[in-house]
C-alpha positions as CSV (number, residue, x, y, z in Angstrom):
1,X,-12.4,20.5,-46.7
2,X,-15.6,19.5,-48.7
3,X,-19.0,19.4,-45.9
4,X,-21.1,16.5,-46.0
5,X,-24.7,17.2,-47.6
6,X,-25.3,15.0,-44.4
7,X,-24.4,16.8,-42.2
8,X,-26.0,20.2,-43.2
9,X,-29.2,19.3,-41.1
10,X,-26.8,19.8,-37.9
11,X,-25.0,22.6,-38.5
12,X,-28.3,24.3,-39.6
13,X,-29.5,23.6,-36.0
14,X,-26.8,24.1,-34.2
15,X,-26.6,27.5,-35.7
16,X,-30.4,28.0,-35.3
17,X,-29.7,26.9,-31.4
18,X,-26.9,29.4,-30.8
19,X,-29.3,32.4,-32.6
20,X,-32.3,31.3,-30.3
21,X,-30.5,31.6,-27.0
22,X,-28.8,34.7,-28.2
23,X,-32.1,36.4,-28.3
24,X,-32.9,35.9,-25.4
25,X,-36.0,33.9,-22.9
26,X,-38.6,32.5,-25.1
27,X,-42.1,34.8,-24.6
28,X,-44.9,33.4,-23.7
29,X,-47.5,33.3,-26.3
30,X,-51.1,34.1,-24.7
31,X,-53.7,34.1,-27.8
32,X,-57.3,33.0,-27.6
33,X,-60.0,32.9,-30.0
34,X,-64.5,33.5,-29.4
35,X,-66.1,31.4,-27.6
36,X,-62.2,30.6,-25.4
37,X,-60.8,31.3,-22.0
38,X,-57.1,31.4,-20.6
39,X,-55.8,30.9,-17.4
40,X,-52.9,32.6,-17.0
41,X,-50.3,32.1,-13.8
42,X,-48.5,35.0,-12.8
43,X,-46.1,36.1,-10.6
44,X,-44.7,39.6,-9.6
45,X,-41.3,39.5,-9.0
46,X,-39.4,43.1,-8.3
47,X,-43.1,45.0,-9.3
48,X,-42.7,42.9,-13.1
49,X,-45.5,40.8,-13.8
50,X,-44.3,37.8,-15.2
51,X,-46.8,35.1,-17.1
52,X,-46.7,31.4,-16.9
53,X,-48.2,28.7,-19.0
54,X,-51.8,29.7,-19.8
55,X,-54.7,26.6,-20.0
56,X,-56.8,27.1,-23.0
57,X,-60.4,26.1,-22.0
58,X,-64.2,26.8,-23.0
59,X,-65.4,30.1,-21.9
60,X,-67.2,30.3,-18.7
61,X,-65.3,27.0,-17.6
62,X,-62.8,27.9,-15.2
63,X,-62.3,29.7,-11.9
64,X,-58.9,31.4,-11.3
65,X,-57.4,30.1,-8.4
66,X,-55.2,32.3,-6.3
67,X,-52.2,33.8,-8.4
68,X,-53.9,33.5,-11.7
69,X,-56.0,35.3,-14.0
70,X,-58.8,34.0,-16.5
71,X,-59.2,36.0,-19.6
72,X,-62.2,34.8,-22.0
73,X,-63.5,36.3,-25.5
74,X,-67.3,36.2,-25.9
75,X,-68.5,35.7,-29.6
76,X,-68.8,38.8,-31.5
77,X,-72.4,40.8,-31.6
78,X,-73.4,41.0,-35.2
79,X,-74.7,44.1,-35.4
80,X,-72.1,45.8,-33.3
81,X,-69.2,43.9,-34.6
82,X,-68.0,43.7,-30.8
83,X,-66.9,41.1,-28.4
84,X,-66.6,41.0,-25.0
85,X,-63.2,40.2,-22.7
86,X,-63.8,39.6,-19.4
87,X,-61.4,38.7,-16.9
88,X,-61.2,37.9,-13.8
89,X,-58.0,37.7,-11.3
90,X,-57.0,36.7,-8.1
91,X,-54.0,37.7,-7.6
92,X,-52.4,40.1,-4.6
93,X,-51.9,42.8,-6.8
94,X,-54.0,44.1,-9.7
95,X,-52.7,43.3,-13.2
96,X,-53.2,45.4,-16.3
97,X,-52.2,44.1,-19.9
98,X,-52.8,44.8,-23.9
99,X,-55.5,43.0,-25.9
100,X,-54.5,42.9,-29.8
101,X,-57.1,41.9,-32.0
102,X,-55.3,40.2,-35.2
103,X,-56.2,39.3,-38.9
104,X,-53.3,37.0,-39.3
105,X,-50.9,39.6,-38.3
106,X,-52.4,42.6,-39.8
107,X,-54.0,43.9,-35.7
108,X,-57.4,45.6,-36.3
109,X,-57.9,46.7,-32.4
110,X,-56.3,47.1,-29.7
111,X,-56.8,47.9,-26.2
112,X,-55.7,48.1,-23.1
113,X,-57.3,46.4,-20.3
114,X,-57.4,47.5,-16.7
115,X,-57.4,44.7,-13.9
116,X,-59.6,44.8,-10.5
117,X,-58.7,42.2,-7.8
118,X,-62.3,42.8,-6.5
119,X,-64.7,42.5,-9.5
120,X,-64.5,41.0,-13.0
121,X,-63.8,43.3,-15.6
122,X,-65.2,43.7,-19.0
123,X,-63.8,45.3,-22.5
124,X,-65.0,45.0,-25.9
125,X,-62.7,44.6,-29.1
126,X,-63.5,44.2,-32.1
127,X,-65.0,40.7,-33.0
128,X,-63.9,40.8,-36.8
129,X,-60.3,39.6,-35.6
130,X,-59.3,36.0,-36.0
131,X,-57.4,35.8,-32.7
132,X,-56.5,38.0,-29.9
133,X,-53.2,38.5,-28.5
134,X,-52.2,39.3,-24.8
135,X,-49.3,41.0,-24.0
136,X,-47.6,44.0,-21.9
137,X,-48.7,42.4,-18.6
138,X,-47.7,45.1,-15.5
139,X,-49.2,46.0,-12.1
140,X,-52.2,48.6,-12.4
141,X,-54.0,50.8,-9.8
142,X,-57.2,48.1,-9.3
143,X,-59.4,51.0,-10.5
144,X,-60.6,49.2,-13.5
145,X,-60.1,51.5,-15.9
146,X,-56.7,53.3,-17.1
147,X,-56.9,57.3,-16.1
């Protein structure tokens, strides 16, 4: 049986298809850049914090509403090669997550950052990246720093 150069196209996704749901949920990807906010849904189910669809917006823009949190990236100082995140949630339980500071994909800092239901929260990473990644979302303490 000789295959159809036509045809190729469609078994080429229909194999891509049956690797995709193998693997798995597609992840959320949360990455913003200086000068950006997200607003992230969440939603802890079974103590897991799971992420929704984040809003890309300016920084200083938006105001989390209840079950979300707003993570924005200042521009980087020049002299201290630092940027600012600063996030603020409102959620019912305080959520702590991983900020990866990436040059393409090569990650020049990381960090954790510690949520507070009760105040903002600051962290500064290193503003030579071109992005930063969010990931490793999970319930914290609300003490606003990780000890």
């Amino acid at each position: 049986m000789r295959l159809s150069y036509s045809l190729l196209p469609v078994v080429a996704l229909g194999f891509a298809c049956v690797v995709a749901e193998a693997a798995g949920p597609a992840t959320v990807k949360l990455e913003l850049k200086a000068g950006q906010e997200l607003t992230i849904p969440v939603a802890i189910v079974d103590g897991k914090v799971i992420a929704g669809l984040a809003r890309l917006g300016k920084l200083g823009a938006a105001t989390p509403s209840p079950g979300e949190i707003v993570v924005g990236l200042t521009p980087g100082d020049k002299q201290t090669f630092y940027a600012q995140l600063i996030v603020n949630e409102r959620v019912s339980a305080p959520i702590d997550f991983v900020a990866t500071g990436l040059i393409g994909e090569i990650k020049i800092d990381e960090r954790v950052v510690c949520g507070r239901i009760d105040a903002p929260v600051s962290q500064r990473i290193g503003s030579t990246s071109w992005r930063v990644a969010l990931s490793g979302f999970e319930v914290g303490k609300g003490t606003g720093s990780c000890e």
